[in-house]
C-alpha positions in Angstrom: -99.0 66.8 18.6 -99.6 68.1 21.6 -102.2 66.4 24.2 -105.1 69.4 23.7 -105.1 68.3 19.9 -104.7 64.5 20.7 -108.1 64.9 22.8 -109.8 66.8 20.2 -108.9 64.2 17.4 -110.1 61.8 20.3 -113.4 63.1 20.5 -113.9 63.8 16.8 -113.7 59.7 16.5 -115.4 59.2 19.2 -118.8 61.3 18.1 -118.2 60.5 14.3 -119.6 61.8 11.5 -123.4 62.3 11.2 -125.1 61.4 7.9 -128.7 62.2 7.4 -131.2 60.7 5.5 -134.7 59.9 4.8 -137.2 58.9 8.0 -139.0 55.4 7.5 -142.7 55.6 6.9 -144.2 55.2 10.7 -142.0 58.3 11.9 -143.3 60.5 9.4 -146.5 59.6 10.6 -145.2 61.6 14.0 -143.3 64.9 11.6 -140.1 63.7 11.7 -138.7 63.9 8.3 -134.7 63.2 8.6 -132.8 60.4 10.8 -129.3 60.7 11.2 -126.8 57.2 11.0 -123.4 58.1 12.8 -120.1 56.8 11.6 -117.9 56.4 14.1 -114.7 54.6 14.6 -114.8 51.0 13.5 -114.9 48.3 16.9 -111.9 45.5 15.7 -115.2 42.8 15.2 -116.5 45.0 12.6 -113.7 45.7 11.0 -112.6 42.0 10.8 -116.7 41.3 9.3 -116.2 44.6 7.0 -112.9 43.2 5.7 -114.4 39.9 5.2 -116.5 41.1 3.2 -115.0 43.1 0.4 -113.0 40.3 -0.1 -115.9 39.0 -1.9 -115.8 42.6 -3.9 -114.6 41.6 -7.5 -111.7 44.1 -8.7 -112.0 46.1 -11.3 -109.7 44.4 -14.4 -109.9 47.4 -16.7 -108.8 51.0 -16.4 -111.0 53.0 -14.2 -113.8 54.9 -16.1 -117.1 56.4 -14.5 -119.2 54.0 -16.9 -117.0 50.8 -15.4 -117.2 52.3 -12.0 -120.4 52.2 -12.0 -120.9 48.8 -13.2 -118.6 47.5 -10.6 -120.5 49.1 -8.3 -124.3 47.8 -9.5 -122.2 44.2 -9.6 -121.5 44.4 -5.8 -124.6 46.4 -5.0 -125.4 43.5 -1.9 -122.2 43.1 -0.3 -121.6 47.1 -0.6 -124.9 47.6 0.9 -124.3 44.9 3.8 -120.7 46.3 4.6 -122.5 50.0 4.6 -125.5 48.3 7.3 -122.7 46.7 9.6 -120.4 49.9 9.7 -123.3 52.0 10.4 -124.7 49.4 13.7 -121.1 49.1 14.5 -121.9 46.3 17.5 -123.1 43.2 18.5 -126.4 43.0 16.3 -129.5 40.9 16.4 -130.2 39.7 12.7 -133.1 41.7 12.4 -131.5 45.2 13.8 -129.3 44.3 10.3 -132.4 43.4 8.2 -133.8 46.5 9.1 -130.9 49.1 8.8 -130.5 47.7 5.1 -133.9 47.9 4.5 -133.4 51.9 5.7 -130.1 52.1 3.0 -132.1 50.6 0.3 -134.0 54.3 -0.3 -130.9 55.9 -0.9 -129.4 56.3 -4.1 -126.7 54.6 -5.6 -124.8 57.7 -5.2 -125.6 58.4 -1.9 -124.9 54.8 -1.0 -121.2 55.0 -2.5 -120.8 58.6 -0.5 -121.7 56.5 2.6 -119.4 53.6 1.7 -116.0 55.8 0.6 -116.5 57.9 3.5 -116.6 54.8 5.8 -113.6 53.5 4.3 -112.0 56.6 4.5 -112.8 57.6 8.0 -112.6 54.1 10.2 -109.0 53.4 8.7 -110.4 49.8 7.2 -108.8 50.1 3.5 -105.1 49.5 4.6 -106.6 46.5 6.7 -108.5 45.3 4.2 -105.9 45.9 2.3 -103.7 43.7 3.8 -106.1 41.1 4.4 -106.6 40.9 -0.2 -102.7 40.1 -0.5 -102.4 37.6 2.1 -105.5 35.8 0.2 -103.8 36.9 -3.1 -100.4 35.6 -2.2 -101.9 32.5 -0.2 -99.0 32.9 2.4 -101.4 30.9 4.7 -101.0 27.6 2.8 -100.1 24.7 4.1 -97.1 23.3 3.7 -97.4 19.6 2.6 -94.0 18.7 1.8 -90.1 19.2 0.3 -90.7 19.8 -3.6 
């Protein structure tokens, strides 16, 4: 790769991808009918947050069908819809800067919301890092060591 194409994939991160949807209430009021939430490259705080949280996701134990899919996916609705707010701010965030954005990704629907959420797993490079984070839980390779057995 030579260093025109290393800038260009550079910026590509750096503006993101742009993902419009519907304008709250009081900026309709003023014609504007579409906002637009940017996903950019993940800040290591967010990803560290984002990966702590879909450790709470529960796995799917059965083989992978649209009906269970979309079970798992009303089962995890809250923690889906939190990792989706907190990829979207991407920073240092007053509580109610995150109330708000979720409040903003609650009028989309459940399809748009799991477009949102495999494109931002897809695009910020979290799933290998969460990932990794599920099998050190899985395998406990943290625990202590309290003795010879």
């Amino acid at each position: 790769m030579n260093a025109v194409e290393a800038m260009a994939a550079d910026s590509i991160l750096k503006r993101g991808l742009r993902y419009p949807i519907a304008a709250p209430f009081f900026l309709r009021l003023f014609g504007k009918k579409k906002i637009n939430i940017n996903i950019t490259q993940l800040y290591l705080g967010t990803e560290l947050k984002v990966a702590k949280l879909a450790l709470r996701l529960t796995p799917i134990s059965t083989e992978i069908t649209e009906a269970n899919l979309y079970k798992h996916f009303l089962e995890n609705y809250k923690i889906i819809l939190k990792i989706v707010a907190m990829s979207t701010l991407n920073m240092k965030y007053p509580f109610i800067l995150l109330w708000i954005r979720k409040r903003q990704l609650k009028r989309l629907k459940i399809w748009e919301l799991f477009e949102l959420y495999s494109s931002i797993k897809q695009y910020s490079g979290v799933t290998p890092f969460m990932d990794i984070t599920r099998l050190v839980v899985m395998t406990r390779m943290t625990k202590p060591n309290l003795g010879q057995e």
